[in-house]
N, C-alpha and C positions, 0 to 999 in steps of 0.2 A: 483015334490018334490025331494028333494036328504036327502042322510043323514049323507052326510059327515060333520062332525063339522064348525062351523062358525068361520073364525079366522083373527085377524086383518089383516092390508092392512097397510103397512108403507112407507110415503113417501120418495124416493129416488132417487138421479139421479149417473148418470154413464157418465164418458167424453171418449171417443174413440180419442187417440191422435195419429197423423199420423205425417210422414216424410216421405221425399223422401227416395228409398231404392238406395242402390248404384248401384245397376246393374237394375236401372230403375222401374216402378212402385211405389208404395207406402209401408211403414211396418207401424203396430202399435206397442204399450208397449203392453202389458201383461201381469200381474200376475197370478202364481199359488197358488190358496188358499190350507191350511195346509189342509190335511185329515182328520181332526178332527173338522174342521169347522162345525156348524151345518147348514150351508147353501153353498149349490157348494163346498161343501168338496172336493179338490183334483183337479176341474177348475179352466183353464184360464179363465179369465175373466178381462175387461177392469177394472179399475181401479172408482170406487166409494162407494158410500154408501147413511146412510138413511141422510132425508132432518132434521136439528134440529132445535128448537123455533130460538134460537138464527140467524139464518141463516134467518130469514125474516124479520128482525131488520131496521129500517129505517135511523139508524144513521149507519148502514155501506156504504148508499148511497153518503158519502162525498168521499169512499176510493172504488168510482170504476168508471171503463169507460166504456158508453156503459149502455145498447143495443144501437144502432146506429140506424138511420133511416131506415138503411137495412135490421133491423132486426123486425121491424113491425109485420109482420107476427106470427112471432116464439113468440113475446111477444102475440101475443092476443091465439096462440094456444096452449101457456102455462098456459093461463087466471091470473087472479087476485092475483097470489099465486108468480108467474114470477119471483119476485126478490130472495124468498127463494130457487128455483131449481136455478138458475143461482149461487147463494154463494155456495150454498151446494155442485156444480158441482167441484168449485173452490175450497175449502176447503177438498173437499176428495180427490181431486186429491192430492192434496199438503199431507195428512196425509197417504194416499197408497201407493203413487210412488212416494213419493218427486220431484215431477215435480209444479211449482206454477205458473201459470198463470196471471202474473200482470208485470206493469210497473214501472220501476225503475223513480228515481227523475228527467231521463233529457228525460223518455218519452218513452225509447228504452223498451223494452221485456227484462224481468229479463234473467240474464246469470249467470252461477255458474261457470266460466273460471278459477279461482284463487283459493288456498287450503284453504285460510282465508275465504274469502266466502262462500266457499261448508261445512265449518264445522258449520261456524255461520249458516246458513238453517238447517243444519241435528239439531240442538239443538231446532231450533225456530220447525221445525218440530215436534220434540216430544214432546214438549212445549206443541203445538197445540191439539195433540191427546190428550193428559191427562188432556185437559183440563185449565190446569195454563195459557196459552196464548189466547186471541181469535183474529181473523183477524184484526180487528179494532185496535185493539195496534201493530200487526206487523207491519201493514202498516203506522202505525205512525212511529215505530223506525226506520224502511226501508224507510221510504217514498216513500210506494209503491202504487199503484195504482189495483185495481183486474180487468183483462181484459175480462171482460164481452164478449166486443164489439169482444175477439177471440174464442167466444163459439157458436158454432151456435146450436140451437135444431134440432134434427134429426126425433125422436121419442119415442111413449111410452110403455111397455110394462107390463103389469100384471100377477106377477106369477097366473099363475091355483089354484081355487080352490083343495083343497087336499093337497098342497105339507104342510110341516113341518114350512115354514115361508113363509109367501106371499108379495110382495114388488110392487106398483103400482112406474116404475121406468121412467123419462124421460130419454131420452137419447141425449147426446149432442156429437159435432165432432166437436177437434179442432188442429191447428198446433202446431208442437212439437216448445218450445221456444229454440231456439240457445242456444248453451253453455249447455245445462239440458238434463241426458243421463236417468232419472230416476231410482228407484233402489227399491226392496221389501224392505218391513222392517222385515221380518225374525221371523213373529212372527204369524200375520194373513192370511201372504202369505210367502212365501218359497223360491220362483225362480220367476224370471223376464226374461222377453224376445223383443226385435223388430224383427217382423216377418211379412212377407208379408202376404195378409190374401190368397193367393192362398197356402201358405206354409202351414200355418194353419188349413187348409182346409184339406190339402193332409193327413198331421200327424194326423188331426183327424177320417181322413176316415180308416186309417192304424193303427188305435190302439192307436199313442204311445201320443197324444194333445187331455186330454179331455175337452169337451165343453158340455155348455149347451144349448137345442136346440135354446136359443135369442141369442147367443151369435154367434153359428154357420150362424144365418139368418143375423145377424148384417154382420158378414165378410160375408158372400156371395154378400152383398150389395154393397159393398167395392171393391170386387173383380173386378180388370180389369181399374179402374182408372190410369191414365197413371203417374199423376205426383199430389202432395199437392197443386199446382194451381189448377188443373184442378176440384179434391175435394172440394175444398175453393169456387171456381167459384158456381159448385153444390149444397154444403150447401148453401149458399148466395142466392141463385135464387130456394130455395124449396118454394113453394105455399101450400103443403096439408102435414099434417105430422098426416102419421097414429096412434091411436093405435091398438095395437093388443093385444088379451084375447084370447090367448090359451087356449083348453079344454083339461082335462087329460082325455084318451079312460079307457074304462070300465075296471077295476083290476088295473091297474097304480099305 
């Protein structure tokens, strides 16, 4: 028996986006959430959120690529639900880090290389959060595609009974798209970073990068990969993807 309160459990996922660093290795984005947040107040943290109705919609299925045959696995260890974590993966990334995940009209990986472009995004962006927009119409006026097939699942984690808000979250890993440097929105998060996860690691052991402890086990994971091939190769050929339900120790 416990007696701590029963509190929901909200679906969500989180994408971990990598690139090659220049002095070799791999970095991710990362967001710092404002301190006032009621949840990882004051964490880096990868860039996502909760899964919403809308996000398991069947008519967004014309405006995306993917899962791929490759990706078998990851859909049956996502079960029945598989299309709403994959949107939702998509769709937070795009409203956290303005980073979007889809294919432009002639096929290629969207790019934001041009001033005209980067401002049309940041608009469709806020669009998106507030709601006035949802994917299905950007991708119609973009005639974009959602790149499913560049998401792979990694795993899942479940906040601990006890904490303040509990989040049953997949986690996905994908390649950072050319041209897209991502950026906070200065409102639910504060500061942005690409950082190696050995760096990350370091600053967190030294004080000054806090994490929380799925976040620090996530980059641990991470660490040591040589190059986003070698990552991509690894996602692509996982067979078992855990989850894991941490327990909070007594007084916590």
């Amino acid at each position: 028996m416990t007696d701590l309160p029963v509190q929901p459990i909200r679906p969500a996922a989180t994408v971990i986006i990598a690139r090659d660093a220049a002095g070799g290795g791999i970095e991710t984005f990362m967001l710092r959430r404002t301190s006032q947040a009621a949840f990882a107040g004051g964490m880096y943290v990868f860039p996502g959120g909760r899964v919403e109705g809308d996000d398991h919609l069947h008519a967004l299925d014309a405006w995306r690529a993917g899962p791929s045959e490759d990706q078998a696995r990851q859909m049956a260890a996502l079960g029945n639900e598989w299309r709403g974590f994959w949107i939702a993966a998509i769709r937070e990334t795009f409203e956290e880090a303005g980073l979007l995940l889809a294919y432009d009209a002639e096929g290629q990986l969207l790019r934001f290389d041009d001033a005209d472009t980067r401002e049309r995004f940041r608009a469709y962006r806020r669009a998106v959060y507030k709601g006035e927009l949802d994917l299905a119409d950007l991708c119609q006026l973009e005639r974009l595609t959602l790149a499913c097939d560049h998401v792979h699942y990694f795993n899942r984690w479940v906040t601990p009974l006890g904490r303040p808000r509990r989040f049953d979250t997949r986690f996905f890993i994908a390649e950072a798209p050319p041209g897209q440097d991502g950026v906070h929105d200065a409102s639910e998060t504060v500061h942005s970073v690409w950082v190696s996860p050995e760096q990350a690691l370091a600053d967190y052991a030294a004080g000054s990068f806090g994490l929380m402890r799925v976040t620090e086990r996530q980059l641990a994971a991470l660490d040591g990969f040589a190059s986003v091939t070698e990552l991509h190769a690894w996602a692509v050929g996982q067979e078992t993807f855990p989850t894991h339900r941490p327990v909070l120790p007594p007084g916590a």
